[in-house]
DRENNUDO-808984 format. One record per residue: residue in three letters; chain; residue number from 1; y, z, x of N, C-alpha, C in turn. Coordinates in steps of 0.001 Angstrom, whole numbers, plus 500000, padded with zeros to 6 digits. Layout:
BEGIN
<pt tise="Ala" martor="A" fike="NUM" n_v="Y" n_w="Z" n_u="X" ca_v="Y" ca_w="Z" ca_u="X" c_v="Y" c_w="Z" c_u="X"/>
...
***
This chain:
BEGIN
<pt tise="Unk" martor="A" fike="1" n_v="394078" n_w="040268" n_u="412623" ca_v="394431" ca_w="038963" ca_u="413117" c_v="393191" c_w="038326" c_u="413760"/>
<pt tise="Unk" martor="A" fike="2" n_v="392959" n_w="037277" n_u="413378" ca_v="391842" ca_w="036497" ca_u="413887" c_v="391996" c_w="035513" c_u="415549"/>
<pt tise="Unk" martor="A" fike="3" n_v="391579" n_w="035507" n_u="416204" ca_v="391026" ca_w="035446" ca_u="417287" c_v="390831" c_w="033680" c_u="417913"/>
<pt tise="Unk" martor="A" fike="4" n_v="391202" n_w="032457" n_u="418086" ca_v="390755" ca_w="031752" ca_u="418652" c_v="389755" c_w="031821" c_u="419535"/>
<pt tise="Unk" martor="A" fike="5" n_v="388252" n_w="031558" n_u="419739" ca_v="387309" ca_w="031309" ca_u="421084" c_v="387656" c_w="029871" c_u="421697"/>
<pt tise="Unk" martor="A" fike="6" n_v="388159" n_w="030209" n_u="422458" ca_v="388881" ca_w="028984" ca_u="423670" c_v="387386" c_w="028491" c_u="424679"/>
<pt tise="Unk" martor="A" fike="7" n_v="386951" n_w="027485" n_u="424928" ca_v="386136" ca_w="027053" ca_u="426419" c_v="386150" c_w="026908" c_u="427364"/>
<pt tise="Unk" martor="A" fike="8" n_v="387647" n_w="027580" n_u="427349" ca_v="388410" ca_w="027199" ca_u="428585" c_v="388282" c_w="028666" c_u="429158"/>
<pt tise="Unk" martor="A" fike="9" n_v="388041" n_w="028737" n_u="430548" ca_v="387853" ca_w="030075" ca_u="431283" c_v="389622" c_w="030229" c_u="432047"/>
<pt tise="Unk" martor="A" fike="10" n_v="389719" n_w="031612" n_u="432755" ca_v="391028" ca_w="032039" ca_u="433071" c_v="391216" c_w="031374" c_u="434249"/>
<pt tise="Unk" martor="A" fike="11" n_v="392497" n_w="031102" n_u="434674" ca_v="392454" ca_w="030380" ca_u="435988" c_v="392877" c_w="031082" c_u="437297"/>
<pt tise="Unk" martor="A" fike="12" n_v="391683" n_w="030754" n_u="437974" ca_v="391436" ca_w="031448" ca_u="439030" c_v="392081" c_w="031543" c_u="440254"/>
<pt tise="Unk" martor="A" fike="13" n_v="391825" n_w="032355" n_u="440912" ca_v="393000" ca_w="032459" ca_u="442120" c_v="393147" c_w="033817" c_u="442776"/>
<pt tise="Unk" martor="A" fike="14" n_v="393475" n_w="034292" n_u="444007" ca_v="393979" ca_w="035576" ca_u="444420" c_v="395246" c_w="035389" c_u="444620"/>
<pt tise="Unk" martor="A" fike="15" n_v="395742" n_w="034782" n_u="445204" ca_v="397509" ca_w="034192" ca_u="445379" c_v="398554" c_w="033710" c_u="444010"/>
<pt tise="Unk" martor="A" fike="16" n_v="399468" n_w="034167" n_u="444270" ca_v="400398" ca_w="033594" ca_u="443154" c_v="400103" c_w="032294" c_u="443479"/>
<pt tise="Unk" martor="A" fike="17" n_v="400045" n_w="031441" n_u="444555" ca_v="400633" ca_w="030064" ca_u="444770" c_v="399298" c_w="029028" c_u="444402"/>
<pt tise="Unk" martor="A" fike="18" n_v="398048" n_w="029477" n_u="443841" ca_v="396700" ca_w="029254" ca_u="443768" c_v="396741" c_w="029496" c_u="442030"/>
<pt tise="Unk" martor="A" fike="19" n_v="397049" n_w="030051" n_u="441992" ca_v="397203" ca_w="030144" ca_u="440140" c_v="398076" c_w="029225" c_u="439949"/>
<pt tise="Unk" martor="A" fike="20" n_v="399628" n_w="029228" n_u="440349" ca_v="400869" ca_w="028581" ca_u="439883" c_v="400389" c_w="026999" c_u="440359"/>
<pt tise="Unk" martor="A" fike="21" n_v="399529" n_w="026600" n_u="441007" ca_v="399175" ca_w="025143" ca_u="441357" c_v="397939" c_w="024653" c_u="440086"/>
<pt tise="Unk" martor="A" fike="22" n_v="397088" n_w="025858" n_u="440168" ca_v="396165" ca_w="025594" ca_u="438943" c_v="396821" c_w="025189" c_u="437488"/>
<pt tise="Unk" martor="A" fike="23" n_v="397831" n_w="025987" n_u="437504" ca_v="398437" ca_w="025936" ca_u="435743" c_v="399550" c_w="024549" c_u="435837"/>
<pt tise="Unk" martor="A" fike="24" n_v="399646" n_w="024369" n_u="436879" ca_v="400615" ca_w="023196" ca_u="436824" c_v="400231" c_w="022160" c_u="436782"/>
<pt tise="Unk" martor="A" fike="25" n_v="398642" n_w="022067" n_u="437393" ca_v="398548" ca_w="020642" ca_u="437501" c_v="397653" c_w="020467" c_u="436189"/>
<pt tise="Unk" martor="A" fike="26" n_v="397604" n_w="021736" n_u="435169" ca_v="397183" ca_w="020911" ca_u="433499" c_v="398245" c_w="020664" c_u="432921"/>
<pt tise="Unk" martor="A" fike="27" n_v="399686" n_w="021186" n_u="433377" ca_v="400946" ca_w="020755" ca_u="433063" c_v="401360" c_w="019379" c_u="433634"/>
<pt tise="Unk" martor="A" fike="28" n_v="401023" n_w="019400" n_u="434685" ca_v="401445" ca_w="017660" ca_u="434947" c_v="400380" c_w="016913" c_u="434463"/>
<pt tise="Unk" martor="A" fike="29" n_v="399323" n_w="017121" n_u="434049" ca_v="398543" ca_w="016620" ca_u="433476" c_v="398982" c_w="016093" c_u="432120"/>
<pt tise="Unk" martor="A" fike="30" n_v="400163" n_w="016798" n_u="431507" ca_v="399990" ca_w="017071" ca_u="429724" c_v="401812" c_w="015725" c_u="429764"/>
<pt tise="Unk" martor="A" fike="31" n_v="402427" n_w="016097" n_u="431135" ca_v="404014" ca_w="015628" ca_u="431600" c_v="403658" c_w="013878" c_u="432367"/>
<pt tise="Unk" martor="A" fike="32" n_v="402004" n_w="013580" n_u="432322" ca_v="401680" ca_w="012318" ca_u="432872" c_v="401767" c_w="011384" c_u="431715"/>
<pt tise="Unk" martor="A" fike="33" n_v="401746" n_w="012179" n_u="430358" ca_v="401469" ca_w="011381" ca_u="429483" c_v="402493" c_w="010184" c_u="428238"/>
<pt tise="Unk" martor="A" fike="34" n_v="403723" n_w="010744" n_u="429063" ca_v="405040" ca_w="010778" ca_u="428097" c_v="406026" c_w="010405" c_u="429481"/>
<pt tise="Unk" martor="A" fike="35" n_v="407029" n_w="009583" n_u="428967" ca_v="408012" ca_w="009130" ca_u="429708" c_v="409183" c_w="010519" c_u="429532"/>
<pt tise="Unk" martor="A" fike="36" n_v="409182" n_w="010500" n_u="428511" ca_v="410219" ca_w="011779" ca_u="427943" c_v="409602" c_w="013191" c_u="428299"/>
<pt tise="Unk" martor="A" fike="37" n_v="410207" n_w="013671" n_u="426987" ca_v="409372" ca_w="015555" ca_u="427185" c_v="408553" c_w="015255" c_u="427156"/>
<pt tise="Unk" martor="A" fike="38" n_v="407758" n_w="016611" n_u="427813" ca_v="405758" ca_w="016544" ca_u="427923" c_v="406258" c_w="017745" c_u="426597"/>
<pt tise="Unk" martor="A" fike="39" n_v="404908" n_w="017166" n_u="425523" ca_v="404576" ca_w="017636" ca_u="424183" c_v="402896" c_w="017775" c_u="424296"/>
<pt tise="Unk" martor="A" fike="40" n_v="402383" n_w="018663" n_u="423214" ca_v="400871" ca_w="018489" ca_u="423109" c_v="400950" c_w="018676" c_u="421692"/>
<pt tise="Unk" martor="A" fike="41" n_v="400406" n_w="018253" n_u="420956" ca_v="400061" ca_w="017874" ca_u="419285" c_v="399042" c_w="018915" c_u="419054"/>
<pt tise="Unk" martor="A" fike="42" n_v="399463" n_w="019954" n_u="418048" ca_v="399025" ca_w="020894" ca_u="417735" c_v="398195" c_w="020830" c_u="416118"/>
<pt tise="Unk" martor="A" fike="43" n_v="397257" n_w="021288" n_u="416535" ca_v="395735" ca_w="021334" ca_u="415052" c_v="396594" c_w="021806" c_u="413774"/>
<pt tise="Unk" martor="A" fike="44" n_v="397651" n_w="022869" n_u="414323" ca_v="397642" ca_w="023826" ca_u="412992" c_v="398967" c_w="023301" c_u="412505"/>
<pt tise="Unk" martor="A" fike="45" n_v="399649" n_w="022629" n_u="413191" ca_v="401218" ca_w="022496" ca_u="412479" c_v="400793" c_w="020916" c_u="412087"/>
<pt tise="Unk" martor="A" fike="46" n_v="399653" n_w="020353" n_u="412100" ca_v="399796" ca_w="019054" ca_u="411391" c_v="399805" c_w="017832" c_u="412527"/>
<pt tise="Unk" martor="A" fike="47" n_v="399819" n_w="017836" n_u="413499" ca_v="399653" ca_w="017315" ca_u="414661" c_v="400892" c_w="016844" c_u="414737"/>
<pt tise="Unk" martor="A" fike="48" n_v="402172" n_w="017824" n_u="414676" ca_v="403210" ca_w="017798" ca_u="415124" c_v="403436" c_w="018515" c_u="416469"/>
<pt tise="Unk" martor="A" fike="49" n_v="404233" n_w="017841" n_u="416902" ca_v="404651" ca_w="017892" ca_u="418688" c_v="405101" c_w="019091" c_u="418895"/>
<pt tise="Unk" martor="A" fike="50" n_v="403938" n_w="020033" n_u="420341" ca_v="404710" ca_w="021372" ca_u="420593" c_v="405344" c_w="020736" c_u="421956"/>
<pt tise="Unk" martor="A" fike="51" n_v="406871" n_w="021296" n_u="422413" ca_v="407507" ca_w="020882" ca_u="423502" c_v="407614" c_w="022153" c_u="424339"/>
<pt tise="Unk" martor="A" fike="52" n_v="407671" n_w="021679" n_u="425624" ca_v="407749" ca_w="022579" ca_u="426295" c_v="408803" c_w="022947" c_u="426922"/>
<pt tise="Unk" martor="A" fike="53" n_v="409938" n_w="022547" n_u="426278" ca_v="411600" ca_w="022999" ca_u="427383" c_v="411799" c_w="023963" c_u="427523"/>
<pt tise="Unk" martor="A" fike="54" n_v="411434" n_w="025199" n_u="426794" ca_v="411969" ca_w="026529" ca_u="427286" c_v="410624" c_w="027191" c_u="427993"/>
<pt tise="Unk" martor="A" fike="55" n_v="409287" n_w="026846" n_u="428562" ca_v="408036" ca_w="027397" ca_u="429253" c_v="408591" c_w="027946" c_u="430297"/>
<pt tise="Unk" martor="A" fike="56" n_v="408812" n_w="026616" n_u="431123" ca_v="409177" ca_w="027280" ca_u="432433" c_v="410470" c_w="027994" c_u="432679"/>
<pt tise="Unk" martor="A" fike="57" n_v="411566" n_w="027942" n_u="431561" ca_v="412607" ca_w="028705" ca_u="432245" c_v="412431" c_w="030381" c_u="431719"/>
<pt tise="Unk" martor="A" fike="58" n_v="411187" n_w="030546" n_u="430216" ca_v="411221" ca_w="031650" ca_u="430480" c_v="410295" c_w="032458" c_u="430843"/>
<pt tise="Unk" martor="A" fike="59" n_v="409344" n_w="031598" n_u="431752" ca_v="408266" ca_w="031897" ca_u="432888" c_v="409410" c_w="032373" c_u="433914"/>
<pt tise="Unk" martor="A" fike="60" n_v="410126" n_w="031843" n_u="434749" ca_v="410620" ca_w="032166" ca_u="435871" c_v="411915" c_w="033506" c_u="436027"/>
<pt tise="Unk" martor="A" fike="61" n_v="411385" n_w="034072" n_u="434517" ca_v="412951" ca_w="035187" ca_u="434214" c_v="411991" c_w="036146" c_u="434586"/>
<pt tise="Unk" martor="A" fike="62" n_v="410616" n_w="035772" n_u="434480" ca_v="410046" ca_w="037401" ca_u="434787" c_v="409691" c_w="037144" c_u="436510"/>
<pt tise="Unk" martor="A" fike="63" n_v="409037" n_w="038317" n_u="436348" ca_v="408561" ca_w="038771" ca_u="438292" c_v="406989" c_w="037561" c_u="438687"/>
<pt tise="Unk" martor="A" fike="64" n_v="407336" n_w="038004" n_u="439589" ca_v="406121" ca_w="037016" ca_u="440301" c_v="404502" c_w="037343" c_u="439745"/>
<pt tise="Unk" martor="A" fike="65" n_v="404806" n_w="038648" n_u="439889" ca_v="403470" ca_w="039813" ca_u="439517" c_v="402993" c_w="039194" c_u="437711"/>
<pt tise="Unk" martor="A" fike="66" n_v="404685" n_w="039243" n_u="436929" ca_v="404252" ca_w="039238" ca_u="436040" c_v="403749" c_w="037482" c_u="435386"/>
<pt tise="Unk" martor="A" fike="67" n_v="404377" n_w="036664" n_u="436204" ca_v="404347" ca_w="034841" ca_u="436023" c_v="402744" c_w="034939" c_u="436428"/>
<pt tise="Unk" martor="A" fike="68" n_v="401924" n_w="035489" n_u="437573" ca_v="400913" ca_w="035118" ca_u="437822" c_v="399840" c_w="035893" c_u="436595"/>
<pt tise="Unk" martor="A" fike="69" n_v="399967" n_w="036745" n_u="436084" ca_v="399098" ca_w="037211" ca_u="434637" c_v="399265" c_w="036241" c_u="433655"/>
<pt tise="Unk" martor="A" fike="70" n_v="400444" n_w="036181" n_u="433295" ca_v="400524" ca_w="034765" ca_u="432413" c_v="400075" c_w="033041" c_u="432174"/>
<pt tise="Unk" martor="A" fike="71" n_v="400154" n_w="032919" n_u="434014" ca_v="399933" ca_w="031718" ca_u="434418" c_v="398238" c_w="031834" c_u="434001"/>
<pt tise="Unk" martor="A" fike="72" n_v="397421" n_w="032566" n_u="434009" ca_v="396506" ca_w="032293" ca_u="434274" c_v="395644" c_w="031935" c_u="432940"/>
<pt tise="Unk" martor="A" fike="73" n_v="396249" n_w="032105" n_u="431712" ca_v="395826" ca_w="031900" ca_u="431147" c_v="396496" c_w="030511" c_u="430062"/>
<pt tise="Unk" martor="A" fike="74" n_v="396717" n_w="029944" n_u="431431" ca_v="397379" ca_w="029083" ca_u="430837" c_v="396821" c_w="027972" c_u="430273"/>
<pt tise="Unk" martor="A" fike="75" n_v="395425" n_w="027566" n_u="430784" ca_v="394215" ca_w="026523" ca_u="430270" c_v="394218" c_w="026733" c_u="428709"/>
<pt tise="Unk" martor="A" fike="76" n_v="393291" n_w="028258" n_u="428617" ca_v="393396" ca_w="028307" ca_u="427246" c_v="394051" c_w="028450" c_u="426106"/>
<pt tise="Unk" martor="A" fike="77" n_v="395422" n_w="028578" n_u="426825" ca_v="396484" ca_w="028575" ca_u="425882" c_v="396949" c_w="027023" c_u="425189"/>
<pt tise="Unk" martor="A" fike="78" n_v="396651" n_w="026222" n_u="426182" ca_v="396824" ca_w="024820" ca_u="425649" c_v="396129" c_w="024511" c_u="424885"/>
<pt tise="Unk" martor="A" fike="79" n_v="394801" n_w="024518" n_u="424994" ca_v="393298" ca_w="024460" ca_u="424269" c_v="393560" c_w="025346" c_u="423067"/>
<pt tise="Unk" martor="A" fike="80" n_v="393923" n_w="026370" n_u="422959" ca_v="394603" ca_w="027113" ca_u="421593" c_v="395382" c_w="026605" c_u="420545"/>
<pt tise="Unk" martor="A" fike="81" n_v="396571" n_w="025624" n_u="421040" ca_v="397443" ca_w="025234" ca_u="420735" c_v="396965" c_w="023914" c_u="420015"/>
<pt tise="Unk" martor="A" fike="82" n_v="396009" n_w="023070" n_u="420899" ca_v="395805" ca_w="021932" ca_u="420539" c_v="394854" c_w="021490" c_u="418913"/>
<pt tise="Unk" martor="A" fike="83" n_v="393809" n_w="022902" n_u="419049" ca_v="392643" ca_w="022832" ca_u="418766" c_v="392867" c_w="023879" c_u="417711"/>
<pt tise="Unk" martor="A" fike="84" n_v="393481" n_w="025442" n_u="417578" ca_v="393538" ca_w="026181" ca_u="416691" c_v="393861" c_w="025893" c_u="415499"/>
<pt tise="Unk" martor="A" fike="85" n_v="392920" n_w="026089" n_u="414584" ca_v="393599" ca_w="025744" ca_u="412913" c_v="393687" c_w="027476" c_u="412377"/>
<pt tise="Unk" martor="A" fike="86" n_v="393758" n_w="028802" n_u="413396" ca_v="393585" ca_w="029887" ca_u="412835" c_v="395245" c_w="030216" c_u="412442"/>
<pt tise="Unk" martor="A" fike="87" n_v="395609" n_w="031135" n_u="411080" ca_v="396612" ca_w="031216" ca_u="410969" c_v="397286" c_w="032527" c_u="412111"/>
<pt tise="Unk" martor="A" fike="88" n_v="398709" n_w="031899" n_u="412478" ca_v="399574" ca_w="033354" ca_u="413264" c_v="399722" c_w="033979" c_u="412756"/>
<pt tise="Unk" martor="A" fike="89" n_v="400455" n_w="034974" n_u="413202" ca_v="401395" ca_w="035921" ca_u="412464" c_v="402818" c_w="035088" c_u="412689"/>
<pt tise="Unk" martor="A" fike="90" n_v="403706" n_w="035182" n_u="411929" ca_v="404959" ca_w="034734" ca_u="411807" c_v="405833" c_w="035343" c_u="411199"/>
<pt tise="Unk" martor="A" fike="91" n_v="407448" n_w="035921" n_u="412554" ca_v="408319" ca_w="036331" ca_u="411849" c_v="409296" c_w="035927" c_u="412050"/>
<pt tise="Unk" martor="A" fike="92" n_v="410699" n_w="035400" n_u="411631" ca_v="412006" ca_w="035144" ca_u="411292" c_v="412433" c_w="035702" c_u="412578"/>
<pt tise="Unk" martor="A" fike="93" n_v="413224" n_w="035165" n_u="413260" ca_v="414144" ca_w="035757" ca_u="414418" c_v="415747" c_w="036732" c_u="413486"/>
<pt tise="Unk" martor="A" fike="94" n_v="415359" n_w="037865" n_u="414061" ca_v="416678" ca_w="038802" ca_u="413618" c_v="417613" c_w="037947" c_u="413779"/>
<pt tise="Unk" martor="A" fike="95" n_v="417700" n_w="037887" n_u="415124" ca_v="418771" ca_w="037587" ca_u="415731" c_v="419714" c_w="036569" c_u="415335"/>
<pt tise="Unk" martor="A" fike="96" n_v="418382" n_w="035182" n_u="414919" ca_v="418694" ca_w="034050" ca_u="414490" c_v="418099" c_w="033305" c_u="413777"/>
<pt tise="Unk" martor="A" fike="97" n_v="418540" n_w="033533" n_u="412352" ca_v="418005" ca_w="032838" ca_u="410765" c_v="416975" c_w="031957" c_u="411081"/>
<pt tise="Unk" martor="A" fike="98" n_v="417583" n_w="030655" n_u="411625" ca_v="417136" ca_w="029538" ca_u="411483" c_v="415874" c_w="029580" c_u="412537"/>
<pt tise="Unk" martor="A" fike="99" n_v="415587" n_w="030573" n_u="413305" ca_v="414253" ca_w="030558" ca_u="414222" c_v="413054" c_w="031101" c_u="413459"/>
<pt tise="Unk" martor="A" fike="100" n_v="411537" n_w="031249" n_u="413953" ca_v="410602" ca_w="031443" ca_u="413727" c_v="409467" c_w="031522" c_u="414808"/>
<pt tise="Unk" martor="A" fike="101" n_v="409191" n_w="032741" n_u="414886" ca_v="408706" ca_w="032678" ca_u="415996" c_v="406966" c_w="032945" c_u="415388"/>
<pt tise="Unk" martor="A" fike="102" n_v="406163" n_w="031969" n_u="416085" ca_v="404450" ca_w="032415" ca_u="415854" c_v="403863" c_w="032774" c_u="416883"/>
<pt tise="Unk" martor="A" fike="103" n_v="402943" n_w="033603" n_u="416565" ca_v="401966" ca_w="034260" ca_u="417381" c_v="400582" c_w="034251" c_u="417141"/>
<pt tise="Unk" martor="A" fike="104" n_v="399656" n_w="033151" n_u="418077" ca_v="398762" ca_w="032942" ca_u="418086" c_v="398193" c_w="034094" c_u="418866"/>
<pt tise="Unk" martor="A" fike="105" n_v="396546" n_w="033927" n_u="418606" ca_v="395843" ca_w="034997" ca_u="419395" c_v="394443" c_w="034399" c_u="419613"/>
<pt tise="Unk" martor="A" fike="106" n_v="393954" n_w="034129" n_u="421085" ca_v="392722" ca_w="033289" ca_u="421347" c_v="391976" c_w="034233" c_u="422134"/>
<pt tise="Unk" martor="A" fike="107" n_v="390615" n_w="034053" n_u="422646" ca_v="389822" ca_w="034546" ca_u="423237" c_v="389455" c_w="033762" c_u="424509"/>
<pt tise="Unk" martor="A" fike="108" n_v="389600" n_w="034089" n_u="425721" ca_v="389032" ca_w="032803" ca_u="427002" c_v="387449" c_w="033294" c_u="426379"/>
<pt tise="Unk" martor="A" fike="109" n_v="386950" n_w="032129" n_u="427534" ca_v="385680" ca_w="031255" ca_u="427429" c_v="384724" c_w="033477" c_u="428147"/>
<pt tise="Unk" martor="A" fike="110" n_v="385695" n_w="034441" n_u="429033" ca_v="385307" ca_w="035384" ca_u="429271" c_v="385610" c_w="036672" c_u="428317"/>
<pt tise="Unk" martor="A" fike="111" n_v="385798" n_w="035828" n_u="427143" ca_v="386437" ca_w="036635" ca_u="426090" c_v="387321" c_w="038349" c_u="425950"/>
<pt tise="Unk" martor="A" fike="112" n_v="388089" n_w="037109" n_u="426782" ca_v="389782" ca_w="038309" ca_u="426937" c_v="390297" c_w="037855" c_u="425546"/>
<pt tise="Unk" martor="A" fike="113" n_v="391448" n_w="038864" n_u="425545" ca_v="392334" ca_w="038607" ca_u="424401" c_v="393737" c_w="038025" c_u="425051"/>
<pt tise="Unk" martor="A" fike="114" n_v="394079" n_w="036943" n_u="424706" ca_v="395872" ca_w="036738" ca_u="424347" c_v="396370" c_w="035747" c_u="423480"/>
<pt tise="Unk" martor="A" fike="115" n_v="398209" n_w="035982" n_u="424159" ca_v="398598" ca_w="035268" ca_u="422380" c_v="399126" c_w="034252" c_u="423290"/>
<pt tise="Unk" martor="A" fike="116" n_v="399405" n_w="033910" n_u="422550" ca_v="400589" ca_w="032223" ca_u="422819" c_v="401699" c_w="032037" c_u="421706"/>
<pt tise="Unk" martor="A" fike="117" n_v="402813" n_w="031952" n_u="422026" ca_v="403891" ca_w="032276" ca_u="421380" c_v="405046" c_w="030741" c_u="421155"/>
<pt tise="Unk" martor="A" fike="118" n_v="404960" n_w="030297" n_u="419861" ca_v="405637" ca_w="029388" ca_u="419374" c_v="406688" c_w="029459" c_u="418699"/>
<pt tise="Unk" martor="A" fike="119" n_v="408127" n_w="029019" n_u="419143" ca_v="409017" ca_w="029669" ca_u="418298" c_v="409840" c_w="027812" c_u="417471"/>
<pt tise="Unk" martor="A" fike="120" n_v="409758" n_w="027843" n_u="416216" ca_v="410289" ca_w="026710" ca_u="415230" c_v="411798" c_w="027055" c_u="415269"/>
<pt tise="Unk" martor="A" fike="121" n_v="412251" n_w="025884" n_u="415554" ca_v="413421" ca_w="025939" ca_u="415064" c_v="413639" c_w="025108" c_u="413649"/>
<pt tise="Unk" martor="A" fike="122" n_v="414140" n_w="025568" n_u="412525" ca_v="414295" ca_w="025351" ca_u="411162" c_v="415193" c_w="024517" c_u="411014"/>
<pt tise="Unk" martor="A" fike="123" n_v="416423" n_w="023973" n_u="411675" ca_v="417138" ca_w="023330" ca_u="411527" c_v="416756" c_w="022045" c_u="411522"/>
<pt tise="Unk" martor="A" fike="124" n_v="416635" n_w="021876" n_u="413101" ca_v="415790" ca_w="020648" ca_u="413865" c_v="414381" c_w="020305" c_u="413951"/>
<pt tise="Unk" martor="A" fike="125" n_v="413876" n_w="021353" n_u="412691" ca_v="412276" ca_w="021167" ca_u="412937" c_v="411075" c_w="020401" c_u="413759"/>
<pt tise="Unk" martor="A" fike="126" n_v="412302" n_w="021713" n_u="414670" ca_v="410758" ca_w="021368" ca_u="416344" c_v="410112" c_w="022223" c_u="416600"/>
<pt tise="Unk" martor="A" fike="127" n_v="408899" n_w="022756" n_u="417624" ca_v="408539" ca_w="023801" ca_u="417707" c_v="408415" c_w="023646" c_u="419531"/>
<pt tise="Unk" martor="A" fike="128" n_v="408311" n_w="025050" n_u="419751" ca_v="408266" ca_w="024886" ca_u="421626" c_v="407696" c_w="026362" c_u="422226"/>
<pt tise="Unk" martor="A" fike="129" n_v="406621" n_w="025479" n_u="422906" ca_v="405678" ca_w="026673" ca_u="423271" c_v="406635" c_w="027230" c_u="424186"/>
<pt tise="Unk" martor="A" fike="130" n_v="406341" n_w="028406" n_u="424044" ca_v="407521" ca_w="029731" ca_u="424775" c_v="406729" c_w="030507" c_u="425858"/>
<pt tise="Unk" martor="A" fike="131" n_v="405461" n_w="030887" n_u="425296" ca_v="404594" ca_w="032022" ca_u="426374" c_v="403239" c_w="032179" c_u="426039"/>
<pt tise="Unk" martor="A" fike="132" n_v="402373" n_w="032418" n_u="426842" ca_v="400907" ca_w="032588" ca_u="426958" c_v="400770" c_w="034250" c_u="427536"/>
<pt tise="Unk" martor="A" fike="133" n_v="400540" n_w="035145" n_u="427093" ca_v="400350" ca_w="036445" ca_u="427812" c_v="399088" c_w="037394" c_u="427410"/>
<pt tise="Unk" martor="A" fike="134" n_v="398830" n_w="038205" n_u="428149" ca_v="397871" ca_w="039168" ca_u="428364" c_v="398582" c_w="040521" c_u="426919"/>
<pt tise="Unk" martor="A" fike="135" n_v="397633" n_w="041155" n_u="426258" ca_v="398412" ca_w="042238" ca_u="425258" c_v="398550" c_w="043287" c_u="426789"/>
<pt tise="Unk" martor="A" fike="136" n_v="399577" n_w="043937" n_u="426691" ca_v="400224" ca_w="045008" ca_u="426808" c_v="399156" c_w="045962" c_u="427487"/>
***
């Protein structure tokens, strides 16, 4: 799987509340731009609209410990999204036909590895960034 190099460095912080202010305010940054949903227009799907309605609710299902690893790479995950023309991996939701979930994989500007996770819905052909994380 090939690799996005992002320019965007990890966002910094010792405190949860120093990260979670950093990643938000490129989120209100992205939510200044739109009366409606905040979307960012993605390189690889055609500069069709990624939405973000399910980010934060399934940011806040995990632990604090684990929201602040995630959060932090949340710069370059946008910058991934916006800018990546590399192909995911993509598989069919078991669970549910009509989903599709992709998995990007970028490099920060300190060349870490993570993915960013887009799941299509086939019906309504939308897509909605889901998660930014650290591998395992």
């Amino acid at each position: 799987m090939q690799a996005y190099q992002a320019k965007s460095k990890k966002i910094s912080g010792t405190s949860y509340g120093e990260v979670f202010h950093g990643a938000f305010s490129i989120y209100d940054e992205i939510k200044k731009k739109t009366k409606r949903r905040p979307y960012m227009r993605s390189a690889y799907f055609k500069k069709e609209k990624i939405f973000f309605d399910y980010f934060r609710e399934h940011l806040f299902q995990k632990s604090a410990k684990e929201r602040m690893k995630r959060l932090r790479f949340f710069g370059a995950a946008v910058e991934l999204v916006k800018c990546s023309k590399i192909d995911p991996v993509s598989k069919t939701n078991p669970n549910r036909t009509n989903e599709t979930v992709h998995r990007f994989a970028g490099l920060t500007k300190e060349k870490e590895l993570f993915y960013v996770q887009i799941k299509e819905d086939k019906k309504r052909k939308r897509k909605y960034f889901m998660s930014c994380f650290p591998p395992e």
